[in-house]
C-alpha positions in Angstrom: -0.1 -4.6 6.0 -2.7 -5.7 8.1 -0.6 -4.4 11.5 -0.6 -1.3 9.9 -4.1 -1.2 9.5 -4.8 -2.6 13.1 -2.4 0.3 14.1 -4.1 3.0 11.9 -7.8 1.7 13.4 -5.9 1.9 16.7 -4.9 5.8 16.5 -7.8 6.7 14.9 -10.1 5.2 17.5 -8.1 6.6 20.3 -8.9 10.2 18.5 -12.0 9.6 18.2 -12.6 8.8 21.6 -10.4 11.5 22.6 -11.7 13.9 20.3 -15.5 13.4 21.4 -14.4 13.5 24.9 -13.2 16.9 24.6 -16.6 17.6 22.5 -18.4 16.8 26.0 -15.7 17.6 28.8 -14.0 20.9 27.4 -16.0 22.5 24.8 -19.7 22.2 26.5 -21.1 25.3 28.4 -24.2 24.8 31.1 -26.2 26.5 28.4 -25.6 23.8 26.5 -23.6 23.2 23.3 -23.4 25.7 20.4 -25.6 24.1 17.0 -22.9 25.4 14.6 -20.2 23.3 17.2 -22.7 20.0 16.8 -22.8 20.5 13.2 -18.9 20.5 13.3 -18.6 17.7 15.2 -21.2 15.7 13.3 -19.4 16.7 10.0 -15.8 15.6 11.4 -17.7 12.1 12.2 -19.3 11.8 9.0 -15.8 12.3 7.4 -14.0 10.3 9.4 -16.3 7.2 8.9 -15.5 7.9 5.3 -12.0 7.2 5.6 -11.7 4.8 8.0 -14.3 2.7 5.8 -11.6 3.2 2.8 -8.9 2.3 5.2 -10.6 -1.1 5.8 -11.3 -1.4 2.3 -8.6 -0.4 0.3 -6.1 -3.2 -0.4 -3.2 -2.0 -1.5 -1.4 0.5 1.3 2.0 1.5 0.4 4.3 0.9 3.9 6.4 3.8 3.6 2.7 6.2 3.6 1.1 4.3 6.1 4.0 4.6 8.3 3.4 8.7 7.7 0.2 8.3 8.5 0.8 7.2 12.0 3.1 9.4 12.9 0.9 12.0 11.9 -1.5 10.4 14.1 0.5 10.6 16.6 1.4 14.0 16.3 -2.6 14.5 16.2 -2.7 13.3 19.8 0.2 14.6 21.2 -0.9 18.1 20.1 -4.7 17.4 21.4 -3.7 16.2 24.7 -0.6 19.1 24.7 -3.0 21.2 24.2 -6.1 20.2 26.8 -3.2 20.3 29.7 -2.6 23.8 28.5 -6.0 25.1 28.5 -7.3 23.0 31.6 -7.2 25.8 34.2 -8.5 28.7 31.3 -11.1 27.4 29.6 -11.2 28.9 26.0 -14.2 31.0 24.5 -16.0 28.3 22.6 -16.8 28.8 19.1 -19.9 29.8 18.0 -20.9 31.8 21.1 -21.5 35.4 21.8 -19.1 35.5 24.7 -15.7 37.8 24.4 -12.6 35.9 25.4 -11.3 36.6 29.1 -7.8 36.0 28.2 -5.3 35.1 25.5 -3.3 31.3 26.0 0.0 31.8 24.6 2.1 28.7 26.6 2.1 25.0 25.5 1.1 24.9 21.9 -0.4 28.2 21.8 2.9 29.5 21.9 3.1 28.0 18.4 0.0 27.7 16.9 -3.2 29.7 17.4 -5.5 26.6 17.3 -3.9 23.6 18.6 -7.6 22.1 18.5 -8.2 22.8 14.9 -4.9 21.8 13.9 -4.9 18.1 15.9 -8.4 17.5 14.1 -7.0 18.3 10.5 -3.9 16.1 11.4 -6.5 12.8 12.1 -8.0 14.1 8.9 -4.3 14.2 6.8 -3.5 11.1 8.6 -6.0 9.0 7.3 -5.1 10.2 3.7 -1.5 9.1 4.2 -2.7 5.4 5.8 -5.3 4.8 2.9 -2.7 5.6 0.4 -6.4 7.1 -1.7 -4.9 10.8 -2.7 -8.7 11.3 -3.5 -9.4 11.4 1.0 -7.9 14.6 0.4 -11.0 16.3 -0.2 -11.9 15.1 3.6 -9.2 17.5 4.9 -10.3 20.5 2.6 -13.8 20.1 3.8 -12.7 20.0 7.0 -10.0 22.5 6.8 -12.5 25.6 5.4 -15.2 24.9 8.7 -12.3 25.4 11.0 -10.5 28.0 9.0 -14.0 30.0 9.5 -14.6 29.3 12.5 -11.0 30.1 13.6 -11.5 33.8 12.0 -14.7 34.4 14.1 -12.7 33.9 17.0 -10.3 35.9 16.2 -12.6 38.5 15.5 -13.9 38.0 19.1 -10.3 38.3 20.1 -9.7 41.7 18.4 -13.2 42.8 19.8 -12.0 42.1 23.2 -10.1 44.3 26.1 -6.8 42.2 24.6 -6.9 43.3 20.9 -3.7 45.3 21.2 -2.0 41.9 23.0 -3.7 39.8 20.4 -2.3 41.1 17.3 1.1 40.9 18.4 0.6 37.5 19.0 -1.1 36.8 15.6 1.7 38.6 14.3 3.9 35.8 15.8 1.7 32.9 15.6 0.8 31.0 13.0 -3.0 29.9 12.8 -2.5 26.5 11.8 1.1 25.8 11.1 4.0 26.9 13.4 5.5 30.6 11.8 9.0 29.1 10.8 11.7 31.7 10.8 15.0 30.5 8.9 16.2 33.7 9.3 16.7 35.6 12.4 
């Protein structure tokens, strides 16, 4: 068990690091950094000290949930970095700012998800749940999860205030917010 946890420390550092990199690289402005977006970022941190502390500490994992857990990791990255390529040449309308969005991404993830961001963050979150084997972490993702749901209707709102409302809620209409729209059904 202690590969798994070497491995779990492993993904989680590397989205951490890429995670805060993003935090400084993507989503800071030249006015500087919205406070409700530092108070996100220092809440994500907080959390995730909490679990990675209980991933150290805990002594009984169970193989088959730790092995969940980094995948879900994985997936966590793959998404973040899916998503950063996608959004490199259109940087996004931060959250927290007063600014309308210029344009609406909907390649990469985006043609999945509305907040491929969001959704990689909550992923670490889950993942760490899954590695810990402690169902009790899940309070980490729900206090994550209701920030980001917020903030995700604010800028949807900014979306819908914008010159590409009409656009937008078709492709809110398609798009899940969090979780790809599954259709079983055509």
């Amino acid at each position: 068990m202690l590969v798994l946890k070497s491995c779990a420390l492993l993904l989680f550092t590397t989205c951490l690091i890429s995670f805060s990199w993003a935090g400084v690289a993507l989503f800071t402005r030249p006015n500087g950094t919205p406070n409700g977006l530092r108070i996100l970022f220092f809440l994500w941190t907080l959390l995730i000290v909490i679990q990675v502390s209980t991933i150290v500490l805990t002594e009984e994992t169970n193989l088959i949930l730790g092995l969940m857990g980094l995948s879900i990791y994985i997936i966590s990255l793959v998404l973040f970095w899916w998503a950063v390529k996608t959004t490199k040449e259109k940087p996004l309308s931060l959250c927290y700012s007063d600014d309308l969005p210029n344009h609406i991404i909907t390649t990469g993830p985006y043609k999945f998800l509305r907040n491929p961001f969001y959704t990689s963050y909550l992923l670490s979150v889950l993942a760490g749940v899954f590695v810990s084997n402690q169902l009790w972490l899940i309070i980490t993702v729900v206090v994550m999860f209701v920030p980001y749901y917020q903030v995700a209707r604010e800028e949807e709102a900014k979306f819908l205030a914008s010159s590409f409302a009409a656009d937008y809620k078709v492709y809110k209409e398609n798009t899940g917010m969090f979780l790809p729209k599954l259709f079983l059904f055509p």
